[in-house]
Every structure is written in C-alpha cells, then in structure tokens.
C-alpha positions in Angstrom: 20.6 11.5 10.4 23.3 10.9 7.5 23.5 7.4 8.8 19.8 6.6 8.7 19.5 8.2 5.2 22.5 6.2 4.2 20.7 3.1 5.3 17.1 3.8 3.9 19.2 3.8 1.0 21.2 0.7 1.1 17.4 -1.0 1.8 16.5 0.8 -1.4 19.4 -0.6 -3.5 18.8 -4.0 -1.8 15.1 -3.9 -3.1 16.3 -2.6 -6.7 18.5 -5.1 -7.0 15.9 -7.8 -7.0 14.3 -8.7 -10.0 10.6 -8.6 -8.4 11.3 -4.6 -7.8 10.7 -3.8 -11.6 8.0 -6.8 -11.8 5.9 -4.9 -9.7 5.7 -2.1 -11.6 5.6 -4.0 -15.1 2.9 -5.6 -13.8 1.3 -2.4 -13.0 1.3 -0.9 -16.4 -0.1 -4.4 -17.7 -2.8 -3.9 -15.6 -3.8 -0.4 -16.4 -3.3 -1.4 -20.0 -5.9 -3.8 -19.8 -8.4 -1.5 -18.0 -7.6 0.8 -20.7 -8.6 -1.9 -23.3 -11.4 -3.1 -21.7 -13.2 0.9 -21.0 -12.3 2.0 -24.8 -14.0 -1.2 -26.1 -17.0 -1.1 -23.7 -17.8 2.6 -23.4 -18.7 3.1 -26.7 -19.5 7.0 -28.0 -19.4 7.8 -24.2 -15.9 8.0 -23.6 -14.8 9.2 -19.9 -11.9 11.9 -20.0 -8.3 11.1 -18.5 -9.2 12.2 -15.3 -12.3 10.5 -14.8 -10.8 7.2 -16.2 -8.0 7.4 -14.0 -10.4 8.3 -10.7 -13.0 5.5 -11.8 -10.1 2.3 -12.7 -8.4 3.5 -9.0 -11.5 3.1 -7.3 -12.5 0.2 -8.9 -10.3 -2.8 -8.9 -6.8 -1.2 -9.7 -6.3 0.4 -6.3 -6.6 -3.3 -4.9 -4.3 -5.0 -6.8 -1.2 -1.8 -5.9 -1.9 -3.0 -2.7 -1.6 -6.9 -3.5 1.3 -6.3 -5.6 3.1 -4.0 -2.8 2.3 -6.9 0.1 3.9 -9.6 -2.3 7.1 -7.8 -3.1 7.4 -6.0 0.7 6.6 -9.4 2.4 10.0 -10.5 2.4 12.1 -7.8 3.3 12.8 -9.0 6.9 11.8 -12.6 7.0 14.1 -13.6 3.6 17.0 -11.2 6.1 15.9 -14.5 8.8 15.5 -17.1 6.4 18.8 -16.4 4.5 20.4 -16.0 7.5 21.8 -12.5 6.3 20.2 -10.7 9.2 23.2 -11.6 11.6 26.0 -9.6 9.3 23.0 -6.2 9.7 23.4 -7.0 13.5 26.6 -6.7 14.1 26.9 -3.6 12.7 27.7 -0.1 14.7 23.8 0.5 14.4 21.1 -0.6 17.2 18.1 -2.5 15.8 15.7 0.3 16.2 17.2 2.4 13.6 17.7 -1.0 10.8 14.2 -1.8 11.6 13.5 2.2 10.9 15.1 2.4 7.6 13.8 -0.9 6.7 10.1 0.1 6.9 11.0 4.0 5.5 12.7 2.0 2.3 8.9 0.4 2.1 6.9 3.1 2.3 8.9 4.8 -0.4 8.8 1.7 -1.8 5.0 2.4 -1.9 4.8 5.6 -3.0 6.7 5.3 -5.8 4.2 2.4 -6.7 1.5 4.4 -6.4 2.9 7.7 -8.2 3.9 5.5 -10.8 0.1 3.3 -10.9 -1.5 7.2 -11.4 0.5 8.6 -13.9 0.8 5.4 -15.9 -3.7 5.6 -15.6 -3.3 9.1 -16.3 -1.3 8.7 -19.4 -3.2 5.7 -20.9 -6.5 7.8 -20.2 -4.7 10.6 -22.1 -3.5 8.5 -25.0 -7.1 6.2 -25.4 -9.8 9.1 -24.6 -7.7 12.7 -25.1 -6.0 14.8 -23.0 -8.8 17.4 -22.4 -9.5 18.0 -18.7 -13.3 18.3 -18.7 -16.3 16.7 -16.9 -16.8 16.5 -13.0 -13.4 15.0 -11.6 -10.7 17.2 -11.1 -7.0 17.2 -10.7 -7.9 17.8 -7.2 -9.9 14.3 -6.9 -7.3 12.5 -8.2 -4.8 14.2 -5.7 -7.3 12.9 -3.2 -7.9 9.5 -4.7 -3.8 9.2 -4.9 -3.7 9.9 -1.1 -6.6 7.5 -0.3 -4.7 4.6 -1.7 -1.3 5.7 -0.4 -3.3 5.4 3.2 -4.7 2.3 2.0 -1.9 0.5 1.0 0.5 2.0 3.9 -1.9 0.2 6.6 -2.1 -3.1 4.7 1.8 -3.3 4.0 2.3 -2.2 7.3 0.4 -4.9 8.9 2.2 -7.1 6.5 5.7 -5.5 7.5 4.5 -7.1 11.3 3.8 -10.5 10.2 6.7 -10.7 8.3 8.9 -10.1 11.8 6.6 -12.4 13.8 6.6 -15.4 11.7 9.6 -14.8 9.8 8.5 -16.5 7.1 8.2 -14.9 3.4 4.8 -17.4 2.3 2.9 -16.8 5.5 3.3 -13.1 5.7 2.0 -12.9 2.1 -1.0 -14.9 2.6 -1.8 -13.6 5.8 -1.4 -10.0 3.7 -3.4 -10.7 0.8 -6.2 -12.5 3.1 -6.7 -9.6 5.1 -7.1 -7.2 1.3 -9.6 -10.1 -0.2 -11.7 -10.6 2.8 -12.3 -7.2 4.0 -15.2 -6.7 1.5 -17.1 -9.8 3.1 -16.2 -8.1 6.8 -17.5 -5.5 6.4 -20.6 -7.0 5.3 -21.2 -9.6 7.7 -19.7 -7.1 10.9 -21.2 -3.0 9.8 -24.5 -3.8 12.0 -22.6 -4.0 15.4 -21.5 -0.9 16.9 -18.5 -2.2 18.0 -17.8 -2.7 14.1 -16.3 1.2 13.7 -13.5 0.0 16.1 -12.0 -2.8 13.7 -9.3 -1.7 11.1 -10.9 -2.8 8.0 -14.0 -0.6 8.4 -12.2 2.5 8.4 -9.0 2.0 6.0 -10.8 3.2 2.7 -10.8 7.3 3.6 -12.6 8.4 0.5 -15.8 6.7 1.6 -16.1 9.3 4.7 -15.2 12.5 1.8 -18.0 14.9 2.5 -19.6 12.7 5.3 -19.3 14.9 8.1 -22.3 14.0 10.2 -20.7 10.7 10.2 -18.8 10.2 13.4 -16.8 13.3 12.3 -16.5 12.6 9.0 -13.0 11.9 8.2 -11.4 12.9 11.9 -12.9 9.3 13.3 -11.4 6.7 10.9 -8.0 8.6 10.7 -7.4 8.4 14.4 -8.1 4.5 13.7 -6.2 3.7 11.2 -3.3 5.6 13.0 -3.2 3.5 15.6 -3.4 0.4 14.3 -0.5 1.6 12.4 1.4 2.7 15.5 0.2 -0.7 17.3 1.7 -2.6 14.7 4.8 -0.9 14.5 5.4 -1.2 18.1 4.9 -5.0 17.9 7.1 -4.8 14.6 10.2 -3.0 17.2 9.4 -4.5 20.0 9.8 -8.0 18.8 12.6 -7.2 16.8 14.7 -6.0 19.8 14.0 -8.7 22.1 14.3 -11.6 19.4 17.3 -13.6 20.0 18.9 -13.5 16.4 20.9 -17.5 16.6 
C-alpha cells in the first residue's frame, strides 16, 4: 500500500510540475469571474444569494467547461509517457503495470476533485463577494453538496473515457478531441436518440445524475443511471488495463 501511495504521488508531482496544472485552475477562476460579471450586471435589483449563484453558474455552462478543462490537461498523462518515450524507464521498474496504470488514473481523479473543490469554492466565494454572504432563498448547502457530487460523477466518466483513448491511440491530440467531442455532442444525442428505448442504455443519457433527483418513478430514480454509468466506467477501465498489459512497449 506504501508503494502505491508513493506512486499516486510521484504522478501527482509529475502533473504539478507542468505548467498546464496551475492553467487549469487559473482558467477556472477566470471563468467564474466572468459569470460573476455577467449575473451582477444582468440581474439587476434581483440579485441571487451565494448559494443559488454558485448552484445555477454549475448547472449552467461552468460544470461543462471543469470537465473540458480536466479532459485537456488529463489527456496526456499516458500517451505523452508513449510519445516521449519515457514510458520504458516506468516499466522497468520493480512494479507490474497494473499497479502504474492504478496510480496513474488515482493521481487523475484527485486530479479532478481538487478541480472541482476548487471550481465550487472559487463560485461560492465570488457569489459571496458580488451578492452577500447571507445563506437565504431555496438552495441549500445541501444542494450544492449534491450539485458538487453530480459534477464530480460527471467529469469522472468523461475523463475516464478520455484516460482509455489516451492508452489506445497513444496520442495526446486525438484523445482530446475524441474527449471534448463526446462533452459537445452529448446535448445533440440526446436529442436526436431519447425516443428509442434502447436510448436509456447509452452512456450519455444517464451521466448528468441531478436530472433523475426526486424522479423516482423514473426507472428507479437514481438506482438505474448509476448502475450505468458504473459500468461504463469499469468497461473502460478494463480496456484501459487490459491493453496496457498486453501492449508491447518497443
């Protein structure tokens, strides 16, 4: 276990290192700053409190772009290992593939997280500072737990299916595209597919959670579209190891 934690954390300091680690969250803060500027100058007298700005900037547009931002800057973290040629000097070491995969995609999810922690409090604090700190109205702390969750799920699928492509194609460009693709078009899918049954099968119809909140009589509410999204996730992480191990590294 000391060896895996020792190196989820070299991955960390690999990623920190790299100058696109703080761009992600710079632009982040741009991004919320702009929302703020935009809300303050269009809301007029009817200014939302922190909470509900934070909730409504999450569910509208900001949540997106975390998840954008997170494919572009995760994209590379096995395919530049292939197209550097740095992978080899990882192989040889006393550790089986399994496990440098492992702490690979554990250093991404933190990766993630920290994103998304860092998205909410940054919306929370802007929402604070442009409308007051006074926690009134209908959202609660509670829905913006929720709506913090929702997008960690969110994102986790998306990056994860990016964290795939990356090992497939080994190639940095054609992992993000394929990642950001998948994020832009999955409005239009769901459109064009939601009339066919088979349509509650496919990935993108069920990774935003907070539409089945409260929507129990709705293929079990929240039970149906978890089970999917979790295997999708384990299907792609299975490709992910499995052609990992059997790739002959030259």
């Amino acid at each position: 276990m000391l060896n895996f934690n020792g190196l989820v954390l070299n991955e960390w300091l690999k990623m920190s290192k790299k100058r696109s680690f703080f761009i992600a969250y710079a632009v982040m803060l741009l991004t919320i700053v702009g929302f703020t500027y935009l809300v303050w100058k269009m809301s007029g007298d009817q200014y939302p409190t922190m909470l509900e700005f934070a909730g409504s900037i999450m569910a509208n547009g900001v949540g997106q772009i975390v998840t954008i931002v997170a494919i572009i800057f995760t994209a590379g973290i096995v395919a530049k290992e292939h197209q550097l040629g740095t992978v080899k000097f990882l192989l040889i070491r006393a550790h089986g593939r399994s496990k440098i995969l492992a702490s690979k995609y554990t250093a991404v999810i933190l990766f993630v997280c920290s994103l998304i922690i860092f998205t909410i409090a940054t919306a929370l604090a802007a929402g604070g500072i442009a409308f007051g700190f006074e926690v009134t109205g209908e959202v609660s702390w509670l829905d913006v737990a929720k709506s913090m969750l929702f997008q960690t799920v969110y994102t986790t699928i998306y990056v994860t299916l990016t964290f795939m492509f990356g090992i497939l194609t080994r190639s940095s460009g054609a992992t993000i595209g394929i990642g950001m693709t998948a994020v832009l078009l999955e409005g239009l899918m769901k459109m064009l597919l939601s009339s066919y049954d088979f349509s509650k099968y496919l990935l993108f119809m069920n990774t935003d959670l907070s539409l089945f909140t409260g929507n129990e009589s709705s293929s079990g509410g929240m039970l149906f579209p978890s089970v999917v999204c979790a295997a999708y996730v384990c299907l792609f992480l299975v490709i992910s190891f499995v052609t990992f191990k059997k790739r002959d590294i030259a």
